[in-house]
PyMOL Python script that loads the backbone (N, CA, C, O; Angstrom):
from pymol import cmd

cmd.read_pdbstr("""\
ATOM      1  N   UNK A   1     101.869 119.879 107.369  1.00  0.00           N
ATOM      2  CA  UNK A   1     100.789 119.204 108.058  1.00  0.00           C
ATOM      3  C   UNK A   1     101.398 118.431 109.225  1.00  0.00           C
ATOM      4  O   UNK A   1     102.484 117.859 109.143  1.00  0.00           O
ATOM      5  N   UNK A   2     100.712 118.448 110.204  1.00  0.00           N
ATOM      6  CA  UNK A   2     101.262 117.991 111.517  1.00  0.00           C
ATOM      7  C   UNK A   2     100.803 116.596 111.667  1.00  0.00           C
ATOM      8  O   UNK A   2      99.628 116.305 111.442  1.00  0.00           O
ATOM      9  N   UNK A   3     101.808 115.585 112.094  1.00  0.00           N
ATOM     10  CA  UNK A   3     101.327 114.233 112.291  1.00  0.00           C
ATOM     11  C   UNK A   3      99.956 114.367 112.952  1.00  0.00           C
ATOM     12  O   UNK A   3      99.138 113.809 112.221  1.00  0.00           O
ATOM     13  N   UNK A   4      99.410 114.848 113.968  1.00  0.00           N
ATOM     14  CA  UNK A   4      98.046 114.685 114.494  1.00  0.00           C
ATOM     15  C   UNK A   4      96.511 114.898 113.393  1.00  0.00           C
ATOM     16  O   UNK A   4      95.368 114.441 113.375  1.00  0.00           O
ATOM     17  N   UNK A   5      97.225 115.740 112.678  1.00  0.00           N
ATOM     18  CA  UNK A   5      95.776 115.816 112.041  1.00  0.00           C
ATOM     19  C   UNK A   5      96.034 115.270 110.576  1.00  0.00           C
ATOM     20  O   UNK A   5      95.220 115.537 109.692  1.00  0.00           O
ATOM     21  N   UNK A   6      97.407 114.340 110.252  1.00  0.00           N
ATOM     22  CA  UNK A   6      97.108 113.072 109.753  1.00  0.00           C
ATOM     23  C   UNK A   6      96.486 112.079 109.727  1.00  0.00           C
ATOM     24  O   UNK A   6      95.964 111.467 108.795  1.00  0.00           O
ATOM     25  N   UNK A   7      96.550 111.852 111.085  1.00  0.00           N
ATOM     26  CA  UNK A   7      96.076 110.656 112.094  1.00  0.00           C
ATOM     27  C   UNK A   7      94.272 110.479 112.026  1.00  0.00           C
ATOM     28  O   UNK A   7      93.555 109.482 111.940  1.00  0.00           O
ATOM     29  N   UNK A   8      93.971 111.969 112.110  1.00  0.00           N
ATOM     30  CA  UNK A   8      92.637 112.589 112.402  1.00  0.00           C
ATOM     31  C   UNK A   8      92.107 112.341 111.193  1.00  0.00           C
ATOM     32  O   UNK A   8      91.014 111.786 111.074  1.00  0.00           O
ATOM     33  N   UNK A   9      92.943 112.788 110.026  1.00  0.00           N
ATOM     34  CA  UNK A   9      92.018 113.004 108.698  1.00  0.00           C
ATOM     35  C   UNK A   9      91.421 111.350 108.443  1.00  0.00           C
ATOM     36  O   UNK A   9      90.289 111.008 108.101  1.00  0.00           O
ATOM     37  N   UNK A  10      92.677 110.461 108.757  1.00  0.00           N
ATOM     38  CA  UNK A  10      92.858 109.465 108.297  1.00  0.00           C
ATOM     39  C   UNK A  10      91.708 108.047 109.116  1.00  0.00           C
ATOM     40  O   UNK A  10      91.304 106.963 108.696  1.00  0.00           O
ATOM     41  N   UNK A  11      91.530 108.807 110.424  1.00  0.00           N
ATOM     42  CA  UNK A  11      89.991 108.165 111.569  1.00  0.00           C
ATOM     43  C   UNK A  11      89.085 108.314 110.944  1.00  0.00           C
ATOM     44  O   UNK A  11      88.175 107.485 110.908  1.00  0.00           O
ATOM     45  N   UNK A  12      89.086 109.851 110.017  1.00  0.00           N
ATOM     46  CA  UNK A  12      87.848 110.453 110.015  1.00  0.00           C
ATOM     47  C   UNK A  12      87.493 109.552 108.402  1.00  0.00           C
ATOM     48  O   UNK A  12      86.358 109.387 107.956  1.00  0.00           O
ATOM     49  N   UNK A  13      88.398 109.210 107.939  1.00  0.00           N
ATOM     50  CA  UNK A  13      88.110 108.907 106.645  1.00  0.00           C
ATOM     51  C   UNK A  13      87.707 107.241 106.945  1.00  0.00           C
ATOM     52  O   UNK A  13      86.890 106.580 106.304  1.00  0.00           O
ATOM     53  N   UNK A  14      88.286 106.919 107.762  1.00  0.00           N
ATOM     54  CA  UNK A  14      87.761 105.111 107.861  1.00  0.00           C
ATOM     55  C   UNK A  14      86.687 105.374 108.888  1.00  0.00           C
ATOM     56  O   UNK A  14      86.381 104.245 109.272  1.00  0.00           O
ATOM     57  N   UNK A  15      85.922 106.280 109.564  1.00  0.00           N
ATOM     58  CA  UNK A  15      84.719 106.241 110.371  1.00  0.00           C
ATOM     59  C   UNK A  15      84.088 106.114 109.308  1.00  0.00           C
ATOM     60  O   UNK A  15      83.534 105.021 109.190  1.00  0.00           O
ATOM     61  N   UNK A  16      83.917 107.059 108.206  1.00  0.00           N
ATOM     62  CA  UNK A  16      82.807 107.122 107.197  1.00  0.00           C
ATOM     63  C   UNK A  16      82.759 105.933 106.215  1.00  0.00           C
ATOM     64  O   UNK A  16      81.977 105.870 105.266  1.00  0.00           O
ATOM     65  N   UNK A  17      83.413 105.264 106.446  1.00  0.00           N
ATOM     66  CA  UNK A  17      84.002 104.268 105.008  1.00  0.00           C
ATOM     67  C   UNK A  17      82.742 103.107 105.086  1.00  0.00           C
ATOM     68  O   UNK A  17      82.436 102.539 104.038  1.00  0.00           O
ATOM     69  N   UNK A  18      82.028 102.775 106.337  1.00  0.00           N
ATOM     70  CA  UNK A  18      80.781 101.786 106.084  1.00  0.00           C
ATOM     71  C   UNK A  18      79.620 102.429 105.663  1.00  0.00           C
ATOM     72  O   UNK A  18      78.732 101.848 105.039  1.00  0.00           O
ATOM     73  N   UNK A  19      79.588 103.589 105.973  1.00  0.00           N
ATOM     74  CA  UNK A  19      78.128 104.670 105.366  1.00  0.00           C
ATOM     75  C   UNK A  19      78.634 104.663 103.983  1.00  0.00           C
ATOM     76  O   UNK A  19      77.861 104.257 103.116  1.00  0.00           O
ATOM     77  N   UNK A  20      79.776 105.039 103.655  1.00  0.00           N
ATOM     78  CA  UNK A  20      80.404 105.140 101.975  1.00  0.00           C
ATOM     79  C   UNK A  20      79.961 103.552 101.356  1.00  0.00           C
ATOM     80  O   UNK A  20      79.346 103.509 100.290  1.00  0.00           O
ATOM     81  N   UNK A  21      80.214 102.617 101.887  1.00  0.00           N
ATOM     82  CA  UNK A  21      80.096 101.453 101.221  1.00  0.00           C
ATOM     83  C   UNK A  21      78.529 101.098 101.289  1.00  0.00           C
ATOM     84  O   UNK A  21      78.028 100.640 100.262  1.00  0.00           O
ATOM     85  N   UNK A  22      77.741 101.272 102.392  1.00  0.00           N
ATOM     86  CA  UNK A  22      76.137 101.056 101.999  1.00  0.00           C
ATOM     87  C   UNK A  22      75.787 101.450 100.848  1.00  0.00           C
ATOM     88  O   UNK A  22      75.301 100.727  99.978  1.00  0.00           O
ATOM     89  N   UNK A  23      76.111 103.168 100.720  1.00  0.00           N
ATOM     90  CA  UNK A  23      75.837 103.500  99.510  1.00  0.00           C
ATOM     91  C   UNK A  23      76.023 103.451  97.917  1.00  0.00           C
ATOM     92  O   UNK A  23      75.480 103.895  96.905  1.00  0.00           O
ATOM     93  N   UNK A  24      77.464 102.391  98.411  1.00  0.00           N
ATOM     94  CA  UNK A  24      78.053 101.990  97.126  1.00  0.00           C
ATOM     95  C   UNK A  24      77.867 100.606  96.887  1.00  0.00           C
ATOM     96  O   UNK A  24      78.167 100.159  95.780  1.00  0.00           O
ATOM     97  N   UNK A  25      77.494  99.997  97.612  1.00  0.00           N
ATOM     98  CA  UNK A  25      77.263  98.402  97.828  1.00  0.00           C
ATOM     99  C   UNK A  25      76.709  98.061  96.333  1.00  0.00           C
ATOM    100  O   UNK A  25      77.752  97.587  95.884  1.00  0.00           O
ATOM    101  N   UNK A  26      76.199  98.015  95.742  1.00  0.00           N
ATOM    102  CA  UNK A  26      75.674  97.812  94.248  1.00  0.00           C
ATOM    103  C   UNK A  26      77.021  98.210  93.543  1.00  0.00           C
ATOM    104  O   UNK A  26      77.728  97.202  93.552  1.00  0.00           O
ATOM    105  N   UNK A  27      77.521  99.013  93.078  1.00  0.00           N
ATOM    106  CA  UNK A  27      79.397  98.766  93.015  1.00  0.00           C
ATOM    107  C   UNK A  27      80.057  98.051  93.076  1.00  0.00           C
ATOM    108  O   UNK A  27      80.518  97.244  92.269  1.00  0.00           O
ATOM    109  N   UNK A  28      80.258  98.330  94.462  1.00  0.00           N
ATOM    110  CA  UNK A  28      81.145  97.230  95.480  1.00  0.00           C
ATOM    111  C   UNK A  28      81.078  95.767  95.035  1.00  0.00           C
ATOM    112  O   UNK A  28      82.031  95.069  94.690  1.00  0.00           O
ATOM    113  N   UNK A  29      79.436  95.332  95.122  1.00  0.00           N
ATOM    114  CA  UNK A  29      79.356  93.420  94.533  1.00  0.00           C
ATOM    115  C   UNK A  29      79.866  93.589  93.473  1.00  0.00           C
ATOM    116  O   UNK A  29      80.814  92.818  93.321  1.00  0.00           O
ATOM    117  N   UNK A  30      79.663  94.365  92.482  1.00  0.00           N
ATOM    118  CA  UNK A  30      80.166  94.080  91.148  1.00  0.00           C
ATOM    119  C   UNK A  30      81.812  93.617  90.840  1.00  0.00           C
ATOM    120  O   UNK A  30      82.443  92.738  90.253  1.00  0.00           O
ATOM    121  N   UNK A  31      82.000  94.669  91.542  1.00  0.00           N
ATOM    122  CA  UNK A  31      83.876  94.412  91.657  1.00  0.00           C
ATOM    123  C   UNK A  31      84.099  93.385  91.979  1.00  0.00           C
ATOM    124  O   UNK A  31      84.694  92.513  91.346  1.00  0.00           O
ATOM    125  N   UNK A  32      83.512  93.323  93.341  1.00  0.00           N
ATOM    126  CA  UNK A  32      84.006  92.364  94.246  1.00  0.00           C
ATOM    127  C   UNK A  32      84.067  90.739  93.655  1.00  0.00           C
ATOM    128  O   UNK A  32      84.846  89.806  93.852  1.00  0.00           O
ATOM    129  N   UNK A  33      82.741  90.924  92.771  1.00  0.00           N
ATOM    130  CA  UNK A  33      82.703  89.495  91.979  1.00  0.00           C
ATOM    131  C   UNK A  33      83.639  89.611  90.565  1.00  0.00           C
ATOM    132  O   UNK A  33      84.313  88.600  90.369  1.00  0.00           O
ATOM    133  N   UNK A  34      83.742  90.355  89.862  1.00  0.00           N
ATOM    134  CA  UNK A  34      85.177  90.675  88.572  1.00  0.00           C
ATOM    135  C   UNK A  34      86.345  90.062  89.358  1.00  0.00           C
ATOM    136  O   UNK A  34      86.813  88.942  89.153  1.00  0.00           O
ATOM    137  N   UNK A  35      86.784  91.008  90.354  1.00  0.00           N
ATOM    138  CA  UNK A  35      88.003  90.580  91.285  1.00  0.00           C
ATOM    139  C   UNK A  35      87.908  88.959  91.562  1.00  0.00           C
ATOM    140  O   UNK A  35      88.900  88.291  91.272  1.00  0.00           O
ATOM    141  N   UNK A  36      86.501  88.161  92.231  1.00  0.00           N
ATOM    142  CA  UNK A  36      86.782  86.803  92.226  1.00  0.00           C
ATOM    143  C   UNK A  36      87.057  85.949  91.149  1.00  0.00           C
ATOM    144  O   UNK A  36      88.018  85.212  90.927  1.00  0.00           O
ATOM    145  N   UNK A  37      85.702  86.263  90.319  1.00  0.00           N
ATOM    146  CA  UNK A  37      85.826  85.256  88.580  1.00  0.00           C
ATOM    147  C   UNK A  37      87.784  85.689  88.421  1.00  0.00           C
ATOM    148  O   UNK A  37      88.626  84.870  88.789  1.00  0.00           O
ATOM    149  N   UNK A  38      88.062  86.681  87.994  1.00  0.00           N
ATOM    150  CA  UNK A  38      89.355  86.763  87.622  1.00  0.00           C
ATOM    151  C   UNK A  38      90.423  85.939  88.567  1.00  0.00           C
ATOM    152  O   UNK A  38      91.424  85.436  88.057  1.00  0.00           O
ATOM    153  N   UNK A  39      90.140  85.830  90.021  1.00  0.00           N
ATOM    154  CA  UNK A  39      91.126  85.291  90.152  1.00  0.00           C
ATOM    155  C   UNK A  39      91.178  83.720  90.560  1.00  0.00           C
ATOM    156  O   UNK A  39      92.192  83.141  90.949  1.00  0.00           O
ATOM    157  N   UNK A  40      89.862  83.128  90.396  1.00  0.00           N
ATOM    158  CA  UNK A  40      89.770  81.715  90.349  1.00  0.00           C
ATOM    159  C   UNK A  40      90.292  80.870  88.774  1.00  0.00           C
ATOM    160  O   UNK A  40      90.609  81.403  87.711  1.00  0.00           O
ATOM    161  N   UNK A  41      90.231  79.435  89.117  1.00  0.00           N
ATOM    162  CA  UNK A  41      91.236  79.369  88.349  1.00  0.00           C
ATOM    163  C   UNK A  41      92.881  79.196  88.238  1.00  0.00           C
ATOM    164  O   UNK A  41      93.437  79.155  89.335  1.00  0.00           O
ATOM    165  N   UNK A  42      93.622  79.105  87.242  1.00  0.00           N
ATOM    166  CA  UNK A  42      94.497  79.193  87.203  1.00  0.00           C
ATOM    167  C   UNK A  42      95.385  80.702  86.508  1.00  0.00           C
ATOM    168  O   UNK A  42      96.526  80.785  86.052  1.00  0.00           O
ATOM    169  N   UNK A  43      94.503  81.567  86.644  1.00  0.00           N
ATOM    170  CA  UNK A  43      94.884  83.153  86.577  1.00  0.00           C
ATOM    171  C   UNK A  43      95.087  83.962  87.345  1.00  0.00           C
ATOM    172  O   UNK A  43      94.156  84.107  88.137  1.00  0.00           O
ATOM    173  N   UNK A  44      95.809  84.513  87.473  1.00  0.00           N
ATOM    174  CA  UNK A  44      95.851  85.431  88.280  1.00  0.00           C
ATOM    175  C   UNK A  44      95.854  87.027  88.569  1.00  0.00           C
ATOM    176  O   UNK A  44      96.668  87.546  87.804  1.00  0.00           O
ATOM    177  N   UNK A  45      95.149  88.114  89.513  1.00  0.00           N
ATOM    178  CA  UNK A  45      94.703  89.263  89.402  1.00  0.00           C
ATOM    179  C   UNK A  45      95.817  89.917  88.864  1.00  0.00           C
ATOM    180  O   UNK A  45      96.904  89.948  89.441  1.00  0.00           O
ATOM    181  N   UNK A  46      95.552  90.529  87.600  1.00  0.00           N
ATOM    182  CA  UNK A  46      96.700  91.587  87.488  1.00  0.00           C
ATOM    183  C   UNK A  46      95.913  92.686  87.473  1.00  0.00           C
ATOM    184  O   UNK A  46      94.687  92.614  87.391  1.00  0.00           O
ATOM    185  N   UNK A  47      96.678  93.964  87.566  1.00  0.00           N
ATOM    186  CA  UNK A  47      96.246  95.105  87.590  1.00  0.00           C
ATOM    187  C   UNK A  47      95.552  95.627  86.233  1.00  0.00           C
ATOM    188  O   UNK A  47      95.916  95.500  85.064  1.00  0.00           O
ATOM    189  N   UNK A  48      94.510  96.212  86.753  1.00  0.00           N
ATOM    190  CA  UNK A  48      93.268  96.847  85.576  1.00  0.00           C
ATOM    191  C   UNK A  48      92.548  95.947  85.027  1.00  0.00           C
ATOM    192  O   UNK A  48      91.613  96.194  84.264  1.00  0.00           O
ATOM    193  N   UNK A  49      93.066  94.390  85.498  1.00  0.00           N
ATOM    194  CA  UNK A  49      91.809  93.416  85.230  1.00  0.00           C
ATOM    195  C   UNK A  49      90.239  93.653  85.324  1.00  0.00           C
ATOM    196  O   UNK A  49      89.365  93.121  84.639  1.00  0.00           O
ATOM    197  N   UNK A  50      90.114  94.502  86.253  1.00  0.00           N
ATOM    198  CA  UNK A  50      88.560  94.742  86.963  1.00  0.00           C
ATOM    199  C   UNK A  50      89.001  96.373  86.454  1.00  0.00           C
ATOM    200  O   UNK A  50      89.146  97.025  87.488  1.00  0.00           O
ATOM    201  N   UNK A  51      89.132  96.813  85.838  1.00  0.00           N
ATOM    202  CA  UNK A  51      89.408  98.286  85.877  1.00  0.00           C
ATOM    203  C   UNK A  51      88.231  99.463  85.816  1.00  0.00           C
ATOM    204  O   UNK A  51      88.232 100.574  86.345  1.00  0.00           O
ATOM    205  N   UNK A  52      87.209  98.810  84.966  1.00  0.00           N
ATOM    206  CA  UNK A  52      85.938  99.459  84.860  1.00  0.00           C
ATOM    207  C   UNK A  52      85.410  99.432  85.583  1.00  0.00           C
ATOM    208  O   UNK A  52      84.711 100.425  85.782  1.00  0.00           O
ATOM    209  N   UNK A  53      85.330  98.311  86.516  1.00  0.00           N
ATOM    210  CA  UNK A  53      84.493  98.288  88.147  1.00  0.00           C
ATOM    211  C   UNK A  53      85.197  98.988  89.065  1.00  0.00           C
ATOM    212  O   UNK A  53      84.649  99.624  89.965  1.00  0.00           O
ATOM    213  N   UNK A  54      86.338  98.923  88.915  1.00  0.00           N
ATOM    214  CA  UNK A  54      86.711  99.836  89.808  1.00  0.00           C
ATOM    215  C   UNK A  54      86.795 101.134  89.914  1.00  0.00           C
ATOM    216  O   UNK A  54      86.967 101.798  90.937  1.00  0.00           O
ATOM    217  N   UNK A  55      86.614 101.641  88.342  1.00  0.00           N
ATOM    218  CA  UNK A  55      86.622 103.191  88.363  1.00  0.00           C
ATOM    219  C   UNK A  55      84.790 103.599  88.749  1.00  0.00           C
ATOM    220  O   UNK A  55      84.597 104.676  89.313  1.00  0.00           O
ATOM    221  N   UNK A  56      83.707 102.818  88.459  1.00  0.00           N
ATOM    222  CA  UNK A  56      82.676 102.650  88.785  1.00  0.00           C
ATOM    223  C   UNK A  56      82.231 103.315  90.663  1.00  0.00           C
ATOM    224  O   UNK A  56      81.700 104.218  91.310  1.00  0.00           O
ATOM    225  N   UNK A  57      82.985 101.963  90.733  1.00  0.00           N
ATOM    226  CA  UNK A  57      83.237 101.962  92.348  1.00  0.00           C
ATOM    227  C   UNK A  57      84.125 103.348  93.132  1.00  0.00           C
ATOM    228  O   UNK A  57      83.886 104.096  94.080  1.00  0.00           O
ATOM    229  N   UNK A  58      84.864 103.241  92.481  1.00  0.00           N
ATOM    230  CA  UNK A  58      86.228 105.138  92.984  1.00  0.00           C
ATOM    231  C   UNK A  58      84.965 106.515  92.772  1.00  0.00           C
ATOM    232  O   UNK A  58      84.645 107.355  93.613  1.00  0.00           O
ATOM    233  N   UNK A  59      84.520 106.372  91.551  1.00  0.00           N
ATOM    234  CA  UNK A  59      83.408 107.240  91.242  1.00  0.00           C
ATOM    235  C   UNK A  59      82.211 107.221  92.088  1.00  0.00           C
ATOM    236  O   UNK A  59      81.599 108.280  92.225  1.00  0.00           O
ATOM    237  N   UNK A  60      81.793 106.156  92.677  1.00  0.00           N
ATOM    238  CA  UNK A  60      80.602 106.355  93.490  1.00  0.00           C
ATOM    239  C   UNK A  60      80.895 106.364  94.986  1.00  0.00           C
ATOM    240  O   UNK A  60      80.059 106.876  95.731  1.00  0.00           O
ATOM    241  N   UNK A  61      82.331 105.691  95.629  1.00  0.00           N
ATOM    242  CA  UNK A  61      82.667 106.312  96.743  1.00  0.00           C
ATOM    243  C   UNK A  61      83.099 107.773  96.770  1.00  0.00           C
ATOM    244  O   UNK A  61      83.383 108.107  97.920  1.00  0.00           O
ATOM    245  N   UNK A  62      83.265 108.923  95.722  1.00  0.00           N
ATOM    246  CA  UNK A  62      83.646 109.828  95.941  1.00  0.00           C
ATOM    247  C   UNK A  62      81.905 110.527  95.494  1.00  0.00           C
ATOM    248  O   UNK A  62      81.535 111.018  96.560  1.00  0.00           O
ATOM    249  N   UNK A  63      81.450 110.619  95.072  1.00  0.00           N
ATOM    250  CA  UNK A  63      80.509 111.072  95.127  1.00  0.00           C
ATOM    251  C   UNK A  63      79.606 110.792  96.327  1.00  0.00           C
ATOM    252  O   UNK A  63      78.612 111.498  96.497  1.00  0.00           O
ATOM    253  N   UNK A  64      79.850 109.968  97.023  1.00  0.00           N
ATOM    254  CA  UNK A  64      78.907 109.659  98.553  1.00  0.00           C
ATOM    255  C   UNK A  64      79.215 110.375  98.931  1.00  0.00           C
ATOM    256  O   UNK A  64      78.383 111.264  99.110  1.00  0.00           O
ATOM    257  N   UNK A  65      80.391 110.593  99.305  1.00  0.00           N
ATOM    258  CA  UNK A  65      81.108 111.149  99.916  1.00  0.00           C
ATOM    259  C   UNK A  65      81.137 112.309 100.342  1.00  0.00           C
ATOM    260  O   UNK A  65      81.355 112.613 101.515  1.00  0.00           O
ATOM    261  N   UNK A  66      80.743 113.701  98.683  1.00  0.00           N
ATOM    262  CA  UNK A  66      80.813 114.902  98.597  1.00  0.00           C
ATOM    263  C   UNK A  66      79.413 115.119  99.299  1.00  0.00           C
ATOM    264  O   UNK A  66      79.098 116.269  99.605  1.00  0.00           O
ATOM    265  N   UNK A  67      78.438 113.915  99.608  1.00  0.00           N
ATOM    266  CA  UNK A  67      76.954 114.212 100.203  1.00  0.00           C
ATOM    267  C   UNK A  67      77.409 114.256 101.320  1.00  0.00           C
ATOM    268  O   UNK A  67      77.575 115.344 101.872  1.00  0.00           O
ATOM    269  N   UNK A  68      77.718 113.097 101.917  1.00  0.00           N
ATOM    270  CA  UNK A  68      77.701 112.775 103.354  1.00  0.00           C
ATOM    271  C   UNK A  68      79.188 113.606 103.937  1.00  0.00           C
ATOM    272  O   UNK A  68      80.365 113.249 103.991  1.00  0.00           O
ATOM    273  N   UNK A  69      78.607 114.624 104.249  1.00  0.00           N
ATOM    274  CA  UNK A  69      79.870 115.460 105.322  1.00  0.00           C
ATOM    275  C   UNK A  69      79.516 115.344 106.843  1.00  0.00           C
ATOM    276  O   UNK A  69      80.255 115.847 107.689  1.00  0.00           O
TER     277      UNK A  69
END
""", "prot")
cmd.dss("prot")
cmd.show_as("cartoon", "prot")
cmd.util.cbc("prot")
cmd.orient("prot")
């Protein structure tokens, strides 16, 4: 694969990424608030803390996704 259409895949994938997140936005808050509660406090984020929201969230940005070409 040639650096240019690295570059390309990689535009093309952050152009779509706010249409991906409208559609995931109900997701997205969810995490987004797991990720805060967890890290307020005197705790701190470790990995797979939020793990279910996030596979939630991975699952519904890839399914937007396979719509919106």
């Amino acid at each position: 694969m040639s650096g240019s259409n690295v570059w390309f895949t990689s535009r093309e994938r952050m152009r779509r990424f706010p249409e991906l997140l409208a559609v995931c936005a109900e997701e997205a808050a969810v995490y987004g608030k797991c990720v805060a509660s967890a890290s307020s406090g005197k705790y701190e984020v470790r990995k797979d803390m939020c793990g279910m929201e996030f596979q939630s969230l991975k699952r519904c940005f890839i399914d937007a996704a396979k719509k919106i070409k």
